[in-house]
N, C-alpha and C positions, 0 to 999 in steps of 0.2 A: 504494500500500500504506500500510496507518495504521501510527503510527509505534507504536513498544512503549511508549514514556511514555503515549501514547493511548489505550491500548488498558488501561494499567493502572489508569487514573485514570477509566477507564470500569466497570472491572470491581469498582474501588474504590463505585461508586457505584450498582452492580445487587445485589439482594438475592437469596438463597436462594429458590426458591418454598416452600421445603418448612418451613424453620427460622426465615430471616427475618435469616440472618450474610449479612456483604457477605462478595460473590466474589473480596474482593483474596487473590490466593495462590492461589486454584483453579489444578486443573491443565488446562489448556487445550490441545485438537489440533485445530487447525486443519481445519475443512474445505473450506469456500470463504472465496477472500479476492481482493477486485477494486481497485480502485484506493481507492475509499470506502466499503469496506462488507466485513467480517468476520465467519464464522458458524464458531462452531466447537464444537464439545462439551466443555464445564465440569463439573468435578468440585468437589462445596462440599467445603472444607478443612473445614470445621463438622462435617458431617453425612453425607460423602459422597452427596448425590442429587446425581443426570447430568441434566444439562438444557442444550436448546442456545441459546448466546447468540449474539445479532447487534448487533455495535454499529457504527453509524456516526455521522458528524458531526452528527446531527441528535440523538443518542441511541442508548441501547442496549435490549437488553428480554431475557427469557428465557422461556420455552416448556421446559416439563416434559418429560424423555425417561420411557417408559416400553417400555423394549426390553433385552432382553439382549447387546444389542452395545456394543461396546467405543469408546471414541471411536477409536481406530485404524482400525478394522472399517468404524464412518461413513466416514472418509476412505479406505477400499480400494474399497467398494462407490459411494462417488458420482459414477465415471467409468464404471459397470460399462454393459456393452450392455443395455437396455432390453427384457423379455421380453414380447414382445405377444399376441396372441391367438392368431397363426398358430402360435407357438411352442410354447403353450398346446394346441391342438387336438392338434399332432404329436406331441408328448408323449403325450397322451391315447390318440391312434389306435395308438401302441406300444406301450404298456402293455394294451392290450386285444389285443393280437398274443401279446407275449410279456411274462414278468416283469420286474419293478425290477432283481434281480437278475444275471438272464441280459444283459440290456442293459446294465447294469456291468461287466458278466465282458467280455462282446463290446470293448467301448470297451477296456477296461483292455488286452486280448489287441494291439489296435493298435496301441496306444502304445508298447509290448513292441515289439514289431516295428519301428516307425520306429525305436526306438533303435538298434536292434542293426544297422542299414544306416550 
């Protein structure tokens, strides 16, 4: 794991894409972090634009977010199960059965039910 003096003196020295202020002070959440290498979503203290930074010992860089997620939300969703085609299709084959909404109602009605055992 990089040390926090490292990481600050890294952040010291990446610029905004958006304004062009260094990222020292940005507010930073973590979402992957390996032994050499840290990627996390940055907020500019300047200007608020969310961009994600990776820095490691060779250097840092930043890559523009443009999404309505939250750097939290990054870090909830990047363990999440991986939705594939088959998942895709099944999805598809039920909604051409029945509604978005009856298939909510159904799920929700189950979960009702486990609880209450």
């Amino acid at each position: 794991m990089l040390e926090k003096k490292f990481i600050a003196d890294n952040l010291q020295k990446t610029y905004c894409y958006k304004c062009g202020a260094s990222l020292a002070g940005a507010k930073l959440v973590k979402i992957t972090e390996a032994t050499v290498t840290l990627v996390a979503h940055a907020v500019c203290p300047a200007c608020s634009a969310e961009s994600m930074v990776t820095i490691t010992p060779a250097g840092s860089g930043v890559t523009p977010v443009i999404s309505d997620l939250t750097g939290e939300e990054y870090a909830k969703f990047i363990d999440a199960n991986i939705i594939g085609y088959d998942d895709v299709l099944n999805l598809y084959k039920a909604l051409k059965k029945e509604s978005l909404w009856n298939l909510l109602h159904t799920k929700e009605k189950k979960q009702v039910k486990k609880q209450k055992i």
